[in-house]
Steps between C-alpha positions, in 0.01 A plus 500: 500500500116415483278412796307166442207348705678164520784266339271359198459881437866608495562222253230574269618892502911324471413339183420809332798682565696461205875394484837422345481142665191397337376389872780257592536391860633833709424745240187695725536424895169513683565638865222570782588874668448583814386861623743634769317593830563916537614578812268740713 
């Protein structure tokens, strides 16, 4: 899991990851997280 500043970022850092598929479509997903509010 890596935090990125935006989307152009996350696929920059994506296309270094190396893999079995040789980057074929759905071989690294790209997915925004969102922090969960803690309760008081």
């Amino acid at each position: 899991m890596l935090e990125c500043e935006d989307l152009d970022d996350a696929i920059e850092w994506a296309k270094r990851i190396p893999t079995g598929c040789k980057g074929a479509a759905g071989c690294i997903e790209i997915r925004p997280i969102h922090e969960l509010s803690r309760r008081p």
